[in-house]
Residue frames as qw, qx, qy, qz and C-alpha x, y, z in Angstrom:
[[0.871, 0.232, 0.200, -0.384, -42.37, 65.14, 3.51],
 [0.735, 0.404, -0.537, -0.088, -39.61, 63.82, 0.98],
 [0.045, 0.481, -0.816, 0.318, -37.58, 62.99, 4.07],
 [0.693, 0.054, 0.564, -0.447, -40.77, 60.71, 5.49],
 [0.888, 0.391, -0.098, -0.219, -41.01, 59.31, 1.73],
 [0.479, 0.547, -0.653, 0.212, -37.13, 58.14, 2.04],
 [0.190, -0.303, 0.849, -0.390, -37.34, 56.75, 5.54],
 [0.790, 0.006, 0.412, -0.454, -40.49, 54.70, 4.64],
 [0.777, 0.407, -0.480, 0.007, -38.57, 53.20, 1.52],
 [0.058, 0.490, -0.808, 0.322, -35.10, 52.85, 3.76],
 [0.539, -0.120, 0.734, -0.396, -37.48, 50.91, 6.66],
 [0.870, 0.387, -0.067, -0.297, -38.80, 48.66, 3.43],
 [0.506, 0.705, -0.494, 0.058, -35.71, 48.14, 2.12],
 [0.168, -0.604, 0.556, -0.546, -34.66, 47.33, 5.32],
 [0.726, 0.012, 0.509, -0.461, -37.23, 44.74, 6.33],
 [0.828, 0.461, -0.192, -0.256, -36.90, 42.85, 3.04],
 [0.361, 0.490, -0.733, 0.305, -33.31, 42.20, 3.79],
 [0.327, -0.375, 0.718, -0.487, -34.31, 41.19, 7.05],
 [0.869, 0.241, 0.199, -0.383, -36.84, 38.78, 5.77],
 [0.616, 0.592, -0.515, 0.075, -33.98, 37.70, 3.01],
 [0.006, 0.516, -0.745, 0.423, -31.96, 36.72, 6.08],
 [0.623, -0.149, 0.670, -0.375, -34.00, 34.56, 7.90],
 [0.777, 0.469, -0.257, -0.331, -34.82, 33.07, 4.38],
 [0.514, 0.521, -0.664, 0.152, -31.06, 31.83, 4.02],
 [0.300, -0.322, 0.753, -0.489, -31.31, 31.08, 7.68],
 [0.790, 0.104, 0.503, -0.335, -33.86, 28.48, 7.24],
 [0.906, 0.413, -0.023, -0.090, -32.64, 27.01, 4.27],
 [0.190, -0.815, 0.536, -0.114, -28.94, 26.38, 5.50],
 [0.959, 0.013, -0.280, 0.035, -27.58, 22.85, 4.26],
 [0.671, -0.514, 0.339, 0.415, -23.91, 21.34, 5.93],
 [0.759, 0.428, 0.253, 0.420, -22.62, 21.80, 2.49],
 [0.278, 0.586, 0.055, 0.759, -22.64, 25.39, 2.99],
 [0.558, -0.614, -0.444, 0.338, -23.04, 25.75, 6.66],
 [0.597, -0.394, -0.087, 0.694, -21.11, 28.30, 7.03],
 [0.114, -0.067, 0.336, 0.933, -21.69, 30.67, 3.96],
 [0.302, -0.491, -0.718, -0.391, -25.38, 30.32, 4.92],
 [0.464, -0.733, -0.333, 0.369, -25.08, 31.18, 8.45],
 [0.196, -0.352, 0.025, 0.915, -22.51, 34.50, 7.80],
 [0.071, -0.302, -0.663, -0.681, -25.04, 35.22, 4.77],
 [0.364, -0.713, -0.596, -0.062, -28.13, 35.12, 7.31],
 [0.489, -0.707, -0.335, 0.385, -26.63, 37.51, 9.32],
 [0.200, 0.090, 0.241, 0.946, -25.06, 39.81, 7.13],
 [0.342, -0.385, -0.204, -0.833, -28.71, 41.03, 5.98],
 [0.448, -0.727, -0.520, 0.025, -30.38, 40.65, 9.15],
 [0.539, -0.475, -0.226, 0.658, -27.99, 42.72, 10.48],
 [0.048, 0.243, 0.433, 0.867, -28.12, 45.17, 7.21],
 [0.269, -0.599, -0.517, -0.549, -31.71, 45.13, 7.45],
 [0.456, -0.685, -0.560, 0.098, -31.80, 45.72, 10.96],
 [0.248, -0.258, 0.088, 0.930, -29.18, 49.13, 10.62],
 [0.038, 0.244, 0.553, 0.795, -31.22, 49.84, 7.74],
 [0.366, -0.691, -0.608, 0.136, -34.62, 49.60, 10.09],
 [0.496, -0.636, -0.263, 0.531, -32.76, 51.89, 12.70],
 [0.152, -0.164, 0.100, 0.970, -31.33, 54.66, 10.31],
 [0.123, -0.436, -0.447, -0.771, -35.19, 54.99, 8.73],
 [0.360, -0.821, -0.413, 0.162, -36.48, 55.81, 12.56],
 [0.456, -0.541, -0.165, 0.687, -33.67, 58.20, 12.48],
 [0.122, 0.097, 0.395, 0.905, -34.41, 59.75, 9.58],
 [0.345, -0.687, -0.608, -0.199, -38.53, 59.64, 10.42],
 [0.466, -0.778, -0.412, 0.086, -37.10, 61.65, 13.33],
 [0.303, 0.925, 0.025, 0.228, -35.22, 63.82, 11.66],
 [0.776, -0.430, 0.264, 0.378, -31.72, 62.19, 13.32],
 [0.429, 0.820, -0.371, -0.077, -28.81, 63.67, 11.10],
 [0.533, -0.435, 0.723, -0.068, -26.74, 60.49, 12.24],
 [0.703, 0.102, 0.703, -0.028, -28.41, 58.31, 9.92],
 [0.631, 0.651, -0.322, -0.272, -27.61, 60.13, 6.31],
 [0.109, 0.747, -0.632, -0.175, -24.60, 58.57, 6.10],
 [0.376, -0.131, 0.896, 0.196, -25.30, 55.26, 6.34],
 [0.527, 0.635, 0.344, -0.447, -28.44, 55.74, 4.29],
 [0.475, 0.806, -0.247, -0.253, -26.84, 57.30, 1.29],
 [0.024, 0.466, -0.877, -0.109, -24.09, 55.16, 1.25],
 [0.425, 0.197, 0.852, -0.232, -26.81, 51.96, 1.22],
 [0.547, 0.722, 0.157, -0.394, -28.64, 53.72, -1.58],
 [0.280, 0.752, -0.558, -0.213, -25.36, 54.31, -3.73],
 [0.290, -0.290, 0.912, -0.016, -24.58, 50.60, -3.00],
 [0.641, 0.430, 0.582, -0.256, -28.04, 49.28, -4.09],
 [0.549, 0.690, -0.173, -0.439, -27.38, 51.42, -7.49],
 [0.218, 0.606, -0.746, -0.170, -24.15, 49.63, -8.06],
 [0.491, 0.144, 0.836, -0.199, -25.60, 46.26, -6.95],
 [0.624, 0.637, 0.196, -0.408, -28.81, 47.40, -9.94],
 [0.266, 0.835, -0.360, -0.319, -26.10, 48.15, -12.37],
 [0.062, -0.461, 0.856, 0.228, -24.50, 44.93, -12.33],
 [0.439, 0.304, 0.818, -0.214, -27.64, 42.99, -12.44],
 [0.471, 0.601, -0.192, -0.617, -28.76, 45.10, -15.90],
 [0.249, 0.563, -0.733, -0.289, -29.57, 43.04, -18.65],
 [0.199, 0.280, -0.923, 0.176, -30.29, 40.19, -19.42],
 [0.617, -0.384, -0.675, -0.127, -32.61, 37.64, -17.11],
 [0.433, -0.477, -0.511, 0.569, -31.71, 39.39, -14.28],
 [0.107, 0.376, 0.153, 0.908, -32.81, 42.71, -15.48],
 [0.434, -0.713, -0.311, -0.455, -36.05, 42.94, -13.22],
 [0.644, -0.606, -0.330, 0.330, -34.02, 42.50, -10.00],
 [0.249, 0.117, 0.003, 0.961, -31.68, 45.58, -11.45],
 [0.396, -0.523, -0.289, -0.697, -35.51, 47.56, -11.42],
 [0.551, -0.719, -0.347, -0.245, -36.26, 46.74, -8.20],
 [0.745, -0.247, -0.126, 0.606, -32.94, 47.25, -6.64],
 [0.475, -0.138, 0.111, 0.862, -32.78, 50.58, -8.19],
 [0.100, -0.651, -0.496, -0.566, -36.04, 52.15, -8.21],
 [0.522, -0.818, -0.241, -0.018, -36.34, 52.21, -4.39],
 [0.634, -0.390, 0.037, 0.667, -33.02, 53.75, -4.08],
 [0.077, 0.459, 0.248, 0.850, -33.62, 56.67, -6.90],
 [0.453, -0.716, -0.419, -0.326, -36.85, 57.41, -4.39],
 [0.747, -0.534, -0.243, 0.311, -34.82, 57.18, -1.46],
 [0.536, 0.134, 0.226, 0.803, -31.85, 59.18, -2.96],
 [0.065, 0.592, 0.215, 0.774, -34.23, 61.90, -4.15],
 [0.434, -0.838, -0.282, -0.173, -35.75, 62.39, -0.81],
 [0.719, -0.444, -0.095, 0.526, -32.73, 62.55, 0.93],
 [0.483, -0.035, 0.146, 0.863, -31.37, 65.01, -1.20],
 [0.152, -0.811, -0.543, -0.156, -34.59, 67.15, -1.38],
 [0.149, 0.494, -0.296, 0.803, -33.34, 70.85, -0.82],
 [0.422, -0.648, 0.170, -0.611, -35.98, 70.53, 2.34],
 [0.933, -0.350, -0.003, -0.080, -34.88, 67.45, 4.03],
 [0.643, 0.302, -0.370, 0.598, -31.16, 68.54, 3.45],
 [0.099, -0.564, 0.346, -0.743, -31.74, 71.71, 5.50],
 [0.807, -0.513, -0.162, -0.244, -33.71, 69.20, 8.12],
 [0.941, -0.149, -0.158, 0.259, -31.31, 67.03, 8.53],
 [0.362, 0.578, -0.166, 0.713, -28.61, 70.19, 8.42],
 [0.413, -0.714, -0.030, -0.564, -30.46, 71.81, 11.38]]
């Protein structure tokens, strides 16, 4: 079960970014043509790894800790710099679903899954 509660955050997490992406994608000026368009695709592409490791973790894939946890640990340090401040609520939401995610993953029974 924790390992189903971490892959439905991850596939959130995941989809937001993708949603973020097409954002920037539609709102692309010539000013910034370029750092709009590599922007759009960064997180579509994120979000769409991020998609794919929470089916592999839903299906108990041991392929997809690693990028997982390493996306989680990024998100903290992403929270952490946002602390504070006017940007304090995007540190909270950046770093709630990644404690959740985190704990499931590390869950003594979804290590031994993913171990197996």
């Amino acid at each position: 079960m924790p390992l189903k509660v971490a892959a439905v955050v991850v596939a959130t997490q995941g989809l937001f970014a993708v949603v973020f992406g097409a954002a920037e994608a539609l709102n692309i000026t010539s000013a910034r043509a370029v750092m709009g368009a590599t922007t759009a695709l960064f997180f579509v592409a994120f979000g769409c790894g991020m998609v794919a490791c929470a089916w592999g973790l839903a299906r108990v894939r041991s392929w997809a800790r690693g990028p997982v946890m390493l996306a989680q640990l990024m998100s903290l340090g992403l929270a952490w710099n946002f602390r504070g401040g006017e940007t304090g609520w995007i540190s909270v939401v950046l770093a709630v679903p990644a404690v959740i995610g985190l704990v499931g993953m590390l869950h003594p029974r979804s290590v031994e899954a993913l171990n197996y």
